[in-house]
C-alpha positions as CSV (number, residue, x, y, z in Angstrom):
1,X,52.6,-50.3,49.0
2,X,53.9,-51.2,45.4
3,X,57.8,-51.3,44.2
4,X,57.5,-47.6,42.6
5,X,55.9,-46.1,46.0
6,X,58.6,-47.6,47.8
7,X,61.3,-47.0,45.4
8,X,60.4,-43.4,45.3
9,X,59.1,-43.4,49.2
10,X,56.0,-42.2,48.5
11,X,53.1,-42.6,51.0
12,X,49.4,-42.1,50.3
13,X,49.5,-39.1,52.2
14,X,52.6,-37.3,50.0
15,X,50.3,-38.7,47.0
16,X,47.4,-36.7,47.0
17,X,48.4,-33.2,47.9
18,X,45.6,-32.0,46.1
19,X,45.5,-27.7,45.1
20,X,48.0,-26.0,42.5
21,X,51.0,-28.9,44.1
22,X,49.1,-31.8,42.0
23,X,51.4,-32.6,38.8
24,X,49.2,-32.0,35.8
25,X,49.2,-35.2,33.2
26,X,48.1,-34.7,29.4
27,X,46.1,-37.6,28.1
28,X,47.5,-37.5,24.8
29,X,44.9,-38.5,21.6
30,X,47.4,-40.0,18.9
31,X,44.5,-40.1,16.1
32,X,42.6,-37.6,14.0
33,X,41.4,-39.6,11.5
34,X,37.0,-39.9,10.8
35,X,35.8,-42.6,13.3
36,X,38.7,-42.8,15.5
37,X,38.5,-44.5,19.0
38,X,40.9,-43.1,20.8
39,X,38.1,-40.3,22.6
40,X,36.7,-43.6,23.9
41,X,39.9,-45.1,25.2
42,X,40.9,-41.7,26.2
43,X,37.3,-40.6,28.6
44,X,37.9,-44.1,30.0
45,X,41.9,-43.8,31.0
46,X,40.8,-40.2,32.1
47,X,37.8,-41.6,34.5
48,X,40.1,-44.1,36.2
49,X,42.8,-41.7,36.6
50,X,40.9,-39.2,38.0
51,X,39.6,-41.4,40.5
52,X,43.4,-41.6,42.3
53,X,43.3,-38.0,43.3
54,X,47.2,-37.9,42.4
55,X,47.5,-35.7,39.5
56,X,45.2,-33.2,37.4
57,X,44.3,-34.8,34.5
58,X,43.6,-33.3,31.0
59,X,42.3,-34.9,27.7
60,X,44.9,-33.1,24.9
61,X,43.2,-34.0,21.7
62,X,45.6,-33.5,18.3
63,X,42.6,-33.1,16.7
64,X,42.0,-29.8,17.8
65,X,45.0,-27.8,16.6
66,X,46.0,-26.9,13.6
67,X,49.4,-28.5,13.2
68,X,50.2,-29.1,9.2
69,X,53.0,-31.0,7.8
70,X,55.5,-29.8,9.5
71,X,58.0,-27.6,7.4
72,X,55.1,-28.2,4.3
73,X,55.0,-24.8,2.4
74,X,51.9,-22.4,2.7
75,X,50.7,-24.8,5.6
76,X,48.3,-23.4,8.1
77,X,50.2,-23.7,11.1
78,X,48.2,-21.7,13.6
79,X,47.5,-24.4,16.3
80,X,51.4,-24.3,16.7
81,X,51.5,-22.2,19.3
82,X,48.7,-23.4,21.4
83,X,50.0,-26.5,20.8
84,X,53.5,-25.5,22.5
85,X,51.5,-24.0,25.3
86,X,49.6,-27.0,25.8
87,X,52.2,-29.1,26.2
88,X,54.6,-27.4,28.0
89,X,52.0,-26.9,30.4
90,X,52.4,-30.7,31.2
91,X,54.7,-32.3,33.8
92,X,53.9,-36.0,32.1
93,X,51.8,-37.6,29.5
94,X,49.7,-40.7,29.0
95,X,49.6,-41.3,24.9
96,X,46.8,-43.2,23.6
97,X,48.2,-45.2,20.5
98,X,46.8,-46.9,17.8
99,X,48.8,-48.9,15.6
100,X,48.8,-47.8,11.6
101,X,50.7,-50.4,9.7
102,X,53.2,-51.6,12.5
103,X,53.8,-48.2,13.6
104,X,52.5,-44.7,15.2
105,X,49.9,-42.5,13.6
106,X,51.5,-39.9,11.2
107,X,49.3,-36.9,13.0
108,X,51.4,-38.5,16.3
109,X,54.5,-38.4,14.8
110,X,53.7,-34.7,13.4
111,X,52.7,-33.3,16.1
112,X,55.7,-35.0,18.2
113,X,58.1,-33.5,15.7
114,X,56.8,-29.9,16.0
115,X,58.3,-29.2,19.5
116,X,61.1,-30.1,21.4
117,X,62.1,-28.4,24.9
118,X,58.2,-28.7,25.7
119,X,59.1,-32.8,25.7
120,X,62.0,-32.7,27.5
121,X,62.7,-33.9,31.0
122,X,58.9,-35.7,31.5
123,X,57.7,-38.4,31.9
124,X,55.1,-40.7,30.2
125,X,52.6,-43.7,30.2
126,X,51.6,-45.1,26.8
127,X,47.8,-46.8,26.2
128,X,47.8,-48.8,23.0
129,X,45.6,-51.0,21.0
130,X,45.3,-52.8,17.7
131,X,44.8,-56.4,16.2
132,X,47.7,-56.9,18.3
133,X,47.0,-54.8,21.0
134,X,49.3,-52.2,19.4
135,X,52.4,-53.5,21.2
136,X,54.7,-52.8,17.8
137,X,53.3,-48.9,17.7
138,X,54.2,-48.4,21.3
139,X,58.2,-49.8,20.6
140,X,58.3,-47.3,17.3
141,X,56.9,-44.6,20.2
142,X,59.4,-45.6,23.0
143,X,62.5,-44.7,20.9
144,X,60.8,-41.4,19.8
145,X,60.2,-40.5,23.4
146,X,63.4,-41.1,23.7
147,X,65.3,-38.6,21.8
148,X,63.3,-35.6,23.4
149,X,63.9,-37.2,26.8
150,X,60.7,-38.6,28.1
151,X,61.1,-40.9,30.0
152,X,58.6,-43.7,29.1
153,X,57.5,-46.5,32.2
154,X,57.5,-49.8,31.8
155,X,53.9,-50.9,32.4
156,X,52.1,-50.9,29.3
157,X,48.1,-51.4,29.1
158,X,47.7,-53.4,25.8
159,X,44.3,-53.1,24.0
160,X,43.1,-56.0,21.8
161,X,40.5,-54.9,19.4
162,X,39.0,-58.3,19.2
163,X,38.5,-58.6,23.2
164,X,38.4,-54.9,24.3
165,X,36.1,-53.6,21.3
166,X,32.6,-54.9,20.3
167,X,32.5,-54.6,16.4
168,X,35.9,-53.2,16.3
169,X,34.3,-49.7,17.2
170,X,32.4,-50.0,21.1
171,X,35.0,-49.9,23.9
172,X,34.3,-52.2,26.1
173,X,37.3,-53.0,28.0
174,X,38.2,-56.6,30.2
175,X,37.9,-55.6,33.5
176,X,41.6,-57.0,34.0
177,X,42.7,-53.6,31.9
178,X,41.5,-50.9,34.6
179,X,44.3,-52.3,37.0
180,X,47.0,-52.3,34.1
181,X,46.1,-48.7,33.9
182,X,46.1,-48.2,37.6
183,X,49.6,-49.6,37.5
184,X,51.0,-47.8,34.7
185,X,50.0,-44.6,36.6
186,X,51.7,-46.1,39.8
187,X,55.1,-45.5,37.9
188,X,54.0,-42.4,35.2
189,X,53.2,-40.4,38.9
190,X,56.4,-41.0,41.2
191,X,58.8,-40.7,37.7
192,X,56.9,-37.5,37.1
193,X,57.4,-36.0,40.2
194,X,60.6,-36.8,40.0
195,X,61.7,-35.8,36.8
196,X,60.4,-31.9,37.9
197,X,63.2,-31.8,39.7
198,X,64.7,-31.5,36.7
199,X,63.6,-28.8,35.1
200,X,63.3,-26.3,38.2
């Protein structure tokens, strides 16, 4: 039994309660742009979680709303609503991340910025990758995640896109990564449940 189940004293049994009690997790895709990876890194964070039994799990893709500028004038802002609805939906996230220059995606950051109360009061896993394994994105997300309290774990699968990505565009993660997944969710699941509390 790891730290967190014991922490939280969580058995395998109370894990997987299976039906309308499972917490439902948003597998966040933090890129829009042409050619993105992140559906890639997304299908395959997805496919292991699903695996656990713990949690219904949902691929939320930014891509698929309409969510302008926010605040630009004449914008279409449609998606904004389906986009609150999505995510308030959610009792915890997992965010793929890519790093942009040092830093989180602008789409991310957007879309982030156009709610608030849906945030609040979850928890969340971060996926990342870049040249660095997009470890300097992920600390400009953490104190984001912050400020509209989500709580972020600790464990933090790091993608290298020289070792995890053939050409810089197959995903072909190191076997090593599926457990860093696996014990990323171990905390994201217990915090998650825990943080519902919360909000009742």
């Amino acid at each position: 039994m790891s730290f967190m189940k014991k922490l939280f004293g969580l058995n395998s049994n109370e894990e997987q309660t299976g039906g309308n009690d499972m917490m439902k997790i948003g597998i966040v895709l933090g890129s829009t742009r042409e050619g993105r990876v992140s559906p890639q890194v997304g299908a395959w964070v997805k496919e292991l979680a699903d695996k656990r039994g713990d949690a219904n799990y949902t691929i939320i893709d930014i891509a698929d709303f309409k969510l302008p500028l926010l605040g630009e004038a004449e914008g279409d802002a449609s998606g904004a609503a389906a986009w609150s609805e999505i995510i308030a939906k959610q009792d915890g996230f997992v965010f793929i991340v890519q790093e942009y220059n040092h830093s989180i995606t602008g789409a991310l950051k957007n879309a982030l910025d156009y709610l608030r109360e849906e945030w609040n009061n979850k928890a969340a896993g971060i996926v990342s990758y870049g040249s660095v394994g997009g470890a300097r994105a992920t600390e400009h997300l953490r104190g984001i995640l912050s400020e509209l309290l989500v709580a972020h774990v600790r464990v933090h699968p790091a993608l290298s896109l020289f070792t995890d990505f053939e050409n810089g565009t197959d995903f072909k993660p190191a076997a090593v990564q599926a457990d860093s997944v696996n014990q990323m969710l171990d905390q994201v699941i217990p915090w998650t449940k825990a943080l519902s509390t919360i909000r009742k």
